[in-house]
N, C-alpha and C positions, 0 to 999 in steps of 0.2 A: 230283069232286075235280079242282083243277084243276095240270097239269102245267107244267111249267117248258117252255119252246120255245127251243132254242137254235138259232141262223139259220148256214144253211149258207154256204160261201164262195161260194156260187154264186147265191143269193138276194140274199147283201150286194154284189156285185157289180152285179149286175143293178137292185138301190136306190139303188145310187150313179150310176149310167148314168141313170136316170130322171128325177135330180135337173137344173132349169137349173143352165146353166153361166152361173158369175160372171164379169165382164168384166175384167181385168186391169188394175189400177190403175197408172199410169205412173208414176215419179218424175220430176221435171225435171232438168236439164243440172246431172252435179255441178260444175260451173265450171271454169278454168284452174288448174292449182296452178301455174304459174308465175308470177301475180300473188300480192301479200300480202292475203288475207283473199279470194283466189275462191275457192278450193278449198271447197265445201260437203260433199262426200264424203257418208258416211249421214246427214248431218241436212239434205241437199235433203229440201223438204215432194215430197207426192204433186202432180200435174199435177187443179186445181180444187181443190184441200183449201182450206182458209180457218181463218185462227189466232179464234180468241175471243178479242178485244180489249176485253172488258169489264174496266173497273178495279172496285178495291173501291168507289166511291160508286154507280155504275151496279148494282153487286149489292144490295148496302142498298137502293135504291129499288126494284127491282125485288122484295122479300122486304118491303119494306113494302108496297106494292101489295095483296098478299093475305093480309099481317097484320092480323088485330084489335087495338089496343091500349088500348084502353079501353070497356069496352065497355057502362056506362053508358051513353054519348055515342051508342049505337047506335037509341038515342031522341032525336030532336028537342026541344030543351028543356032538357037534362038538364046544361047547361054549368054549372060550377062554377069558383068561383076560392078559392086558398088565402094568407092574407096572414101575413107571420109580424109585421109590424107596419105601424100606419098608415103612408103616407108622402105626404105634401104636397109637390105640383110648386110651389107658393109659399116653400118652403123657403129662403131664402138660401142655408146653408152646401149646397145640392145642385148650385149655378150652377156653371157653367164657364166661365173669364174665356179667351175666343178667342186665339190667337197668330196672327202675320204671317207665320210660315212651320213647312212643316212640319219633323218632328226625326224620327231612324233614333232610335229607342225602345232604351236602353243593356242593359234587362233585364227578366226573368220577374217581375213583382210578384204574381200573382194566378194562381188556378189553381181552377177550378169544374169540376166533374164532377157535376152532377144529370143530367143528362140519360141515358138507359139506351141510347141507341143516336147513331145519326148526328148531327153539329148540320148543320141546312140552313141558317141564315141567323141572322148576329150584325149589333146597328145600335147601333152609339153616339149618345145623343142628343147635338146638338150644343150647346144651351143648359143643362143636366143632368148632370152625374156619373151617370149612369147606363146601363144596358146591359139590349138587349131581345134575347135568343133565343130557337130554335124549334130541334126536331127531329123526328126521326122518332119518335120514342116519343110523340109526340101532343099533345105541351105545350112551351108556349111561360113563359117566365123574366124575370123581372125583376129585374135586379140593381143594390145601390146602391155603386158603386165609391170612395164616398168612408169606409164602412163597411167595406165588403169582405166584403159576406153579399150571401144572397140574399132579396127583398122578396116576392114574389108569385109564385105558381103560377098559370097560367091554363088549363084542361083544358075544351075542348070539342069534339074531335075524336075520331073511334074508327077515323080510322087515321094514318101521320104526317103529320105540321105540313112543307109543302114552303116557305114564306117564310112571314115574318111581316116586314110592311111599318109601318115609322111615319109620322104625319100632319106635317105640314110645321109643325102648334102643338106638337106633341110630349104630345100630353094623349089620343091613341090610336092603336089602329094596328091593321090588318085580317091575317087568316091565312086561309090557303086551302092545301087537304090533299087527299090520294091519296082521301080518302072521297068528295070531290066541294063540299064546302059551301064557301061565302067566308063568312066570321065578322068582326065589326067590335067591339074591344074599348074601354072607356073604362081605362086604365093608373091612374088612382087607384081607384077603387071596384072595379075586375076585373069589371063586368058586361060582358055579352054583349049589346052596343044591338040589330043587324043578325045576321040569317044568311038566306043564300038560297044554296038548290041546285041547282046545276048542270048533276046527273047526268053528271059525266065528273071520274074523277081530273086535278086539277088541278097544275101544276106552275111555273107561276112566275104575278109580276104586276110593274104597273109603273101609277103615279096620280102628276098632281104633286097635285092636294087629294083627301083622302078623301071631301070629301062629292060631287063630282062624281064625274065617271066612272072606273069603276075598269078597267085591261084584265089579260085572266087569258089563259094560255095553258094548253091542256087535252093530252092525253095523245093522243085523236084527232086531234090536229092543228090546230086551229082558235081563234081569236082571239076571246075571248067580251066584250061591253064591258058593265057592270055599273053601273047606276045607285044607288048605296047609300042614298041618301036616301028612293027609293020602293020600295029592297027588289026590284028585277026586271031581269034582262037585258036588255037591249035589242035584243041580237043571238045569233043561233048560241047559244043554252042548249039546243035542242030538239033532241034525236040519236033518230031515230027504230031506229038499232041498235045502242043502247042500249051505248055505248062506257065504260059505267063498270064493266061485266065485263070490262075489258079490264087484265092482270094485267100486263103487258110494253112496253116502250119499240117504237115500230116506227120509221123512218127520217123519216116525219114529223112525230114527237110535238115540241111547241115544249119548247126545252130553255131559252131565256133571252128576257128581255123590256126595252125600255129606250124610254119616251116623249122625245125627240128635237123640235129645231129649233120652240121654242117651242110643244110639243106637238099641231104640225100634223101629225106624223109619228111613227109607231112603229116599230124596228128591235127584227127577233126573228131566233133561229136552229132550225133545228130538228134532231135528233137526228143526221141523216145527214150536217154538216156544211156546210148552205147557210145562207145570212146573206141576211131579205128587207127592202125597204124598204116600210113601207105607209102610203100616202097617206089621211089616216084624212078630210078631206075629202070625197075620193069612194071610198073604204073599197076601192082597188084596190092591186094590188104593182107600183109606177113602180119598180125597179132589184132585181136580182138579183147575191150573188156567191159562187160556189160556192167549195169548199175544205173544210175540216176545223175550220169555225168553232165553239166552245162558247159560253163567256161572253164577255158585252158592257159594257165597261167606258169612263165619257164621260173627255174632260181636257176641262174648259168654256173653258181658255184657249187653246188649238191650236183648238178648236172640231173635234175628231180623235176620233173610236170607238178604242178598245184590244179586238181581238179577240182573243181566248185561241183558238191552235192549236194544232195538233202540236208540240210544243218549242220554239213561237216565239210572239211576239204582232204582229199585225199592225195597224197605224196607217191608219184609213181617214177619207178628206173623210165629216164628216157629211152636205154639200148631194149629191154628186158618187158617193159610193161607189168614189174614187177611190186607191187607197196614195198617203200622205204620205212620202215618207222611205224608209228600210233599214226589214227586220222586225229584231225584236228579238228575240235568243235566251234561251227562257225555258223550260228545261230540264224538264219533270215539271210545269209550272206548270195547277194543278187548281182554279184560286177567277176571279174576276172579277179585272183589274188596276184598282188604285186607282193616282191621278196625284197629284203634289203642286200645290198652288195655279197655279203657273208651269211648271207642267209639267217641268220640268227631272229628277226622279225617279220613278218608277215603283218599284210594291212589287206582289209576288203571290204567293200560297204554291202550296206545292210538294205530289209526292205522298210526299214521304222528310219529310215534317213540318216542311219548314223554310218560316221569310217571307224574301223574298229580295227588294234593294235595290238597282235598279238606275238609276244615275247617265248620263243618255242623251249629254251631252256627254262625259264618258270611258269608257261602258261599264263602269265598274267597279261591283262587285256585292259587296254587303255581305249576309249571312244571318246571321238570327236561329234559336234554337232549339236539339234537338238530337234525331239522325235518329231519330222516331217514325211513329204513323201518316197516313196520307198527309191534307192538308188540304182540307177541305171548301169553308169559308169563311171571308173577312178581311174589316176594317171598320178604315182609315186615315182620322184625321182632323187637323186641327193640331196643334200641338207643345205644345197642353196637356196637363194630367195626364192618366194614361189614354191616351195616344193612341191606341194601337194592340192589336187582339183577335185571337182565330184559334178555329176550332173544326175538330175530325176528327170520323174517320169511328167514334170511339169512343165521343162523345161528353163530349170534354175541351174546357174552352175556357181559354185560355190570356191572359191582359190582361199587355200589356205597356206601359212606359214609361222 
């Protein structure tokens, strides 16, 4: 039978004494209270503490990471597409007649919500009334914006869809996902032509033709360059530890990718906020520039990088790596900057859900929307119908004009 033991003051004592002793955590200097806003008083952090800076997109990708979402697709082969009717890129009434300058888009026309989670990447075709997205939930959309429905489901991934890129004829366009595959789609018939595996959750890409060389930037780090015609890497596919168990963003994971200077040059950034230039010639990194870089965004008339930082966007020489100009303040700004023809406006969305319009000769700022969740990705193009799309971290996408 077994007794109850109850511990003497003298035992607990002596438990407590034996125990190491914890080191005493500092707090830092609670500042001046005779400046406005030094006084920190109890909410000085501890002395080494570090805040978690992750936004909500950094969380969705890192929860798709070691999500399944389809899990068909978890066999090779198994890609599927779903049409709710035929559509012919020969179609006249689908064309978009080009304007000479772009237009601040007056209102919400349009509002799709298929997608179950994230949108990672919206692309207006530019000859087409139509619209290509991707998200995390693992499929990628086909939308006919002169309908205003949706044409095609494309599902061949079993975890999420990180871009989905279109071909410069606009008749396909490639996807590449946290599961590790690049997939190469044909947009009228929904088949799956290409798929080669990587072995490394993949996170962006950047081609100017699809049947050439494609470049993917992987989770490990590293710049993989993908011949799609013969279906094989060319370079860096082969991890011998085996980085596609790798569930988590680390400081070197490439976060954006953008082919540059008559595609002799690739410009990427990676997680920790460094921006590299690589001389894809002799496949070496000629200029380096650190900072709080994310997306990389061209203006082909400046011939100027738009880097998305910390509440600003910074204007770099594409030859030089050099700042052109003032930064530009760009409050919460979470998507790539798009530029208008003449560079003269910049547009970027926000993490309070707005697209925001800024005028670089007077600074003044126009936004669209109204404060939802924080946006993922935008896609501006001339002041034709449709101009302008937005997708969150909800999986909303929003067509404006």
């Amino acid at each position: 039978m077994n007794e109850e033991y109850e511990m003497s003051e003298k035992d607990y004592k002596k438990m407590r004494k034996s125990q190491p002793k914890r080191e005493r955590i500092l707090r830092e200097d609670f500042g001046d209270p005779s400046e406005i806003g030094g006084f920190k008083g109890p909410w000085s952090r501890f002395v080494g503490a570090r805040e978690d800076k992750k936004g909500p997109r950094d969380v969705k990708e890192e929860q798709s990471l070691r999500r399944i979402v389809n899990k068909h697709c978890l066999t090779v082969g198994k890609e599927r597409s779903r049409s709710n009717y035929f559509l012919s890129m020969e179609d006249a009434s689908l064309s978009r007649v080009p304007s000479k300058r772009f237009l601040v888009p007056k209102g919400n026309i349009m509002l799709f919500h298929d997608h179950k989670d994230m949108v990672s990447s919206v692309s207006l075709f530019r000859r087409h009334k139509l619209l290509l997205t991707s998200g995390l939930d693992g499929k990628a959309y086909l939308y006919n914006l002169r309908a205003g429905d949706l044409v095609t489901t494309y599902m061949g991934h079993s975890k999420g869809v990180s871009s989905a890129t279109l071909s410069e004829c606009e008749s396909k366009f490639s996807t590449i996902s946290f599961d590790g595959f690049l997939k190469v789609w044909d947009i009228e018939t929904g088949r799956c032509n290409a798929k080669i595996d990587l072995e490394c959750p993949l996170t962006c890409q950047s081609f100017k033709e699809l049947g050439k060389a494609v470049f993917i930037g992987g989770l490990d780090g590293r710049i993989r360059t993908v011949d799609t015609r013969n279906r094989k890497a060319l370079n860096g596919a082969k991890e011998e530890s085996h980085p596609s168990r790798q569930t988590t963003f680390g400081p070197s994971s490439i976060c954006d990718i953008l082919l540059v200077e008559q595609d002799n040059f690739l410009v990427f950034t990676r997680k920790k906020g460094s921006l590299h230039y690589l001389d894809l010639r002799n496949d070496r990194i000629v200029k380096t520039h650190n900072g709080s870089c994310s997306f990389i965004g061209l203006n082909p008339e400046e011939n100027t990088l738009m880097i998305t930082a910390s509440d600003e966007v910074i204007l770099l020489d594409v030859s030089t790596l050099e700042e052109g100009g003032e930064r530009i303040k760009a409050l919460g700004c979470s998507t790539r900057v798009k530029a208008s023809p003449d560079g003269s406006m910049l547009c970027f969305g926000d993490t309070n859900g707005l697209v925001n319009f800024i005028a670089r000769s007077s600074t003044k700022e126009t936004s669209l929307g109204s404060t939802s969740e924080a946006l993922t990705t935008i896609d501006w193009i001339d002041g034709s119908s449709s101009s302008l799309v937005s997708g969150d971290v909800l999986g909303n996408i929003k067509v404006w004009e």
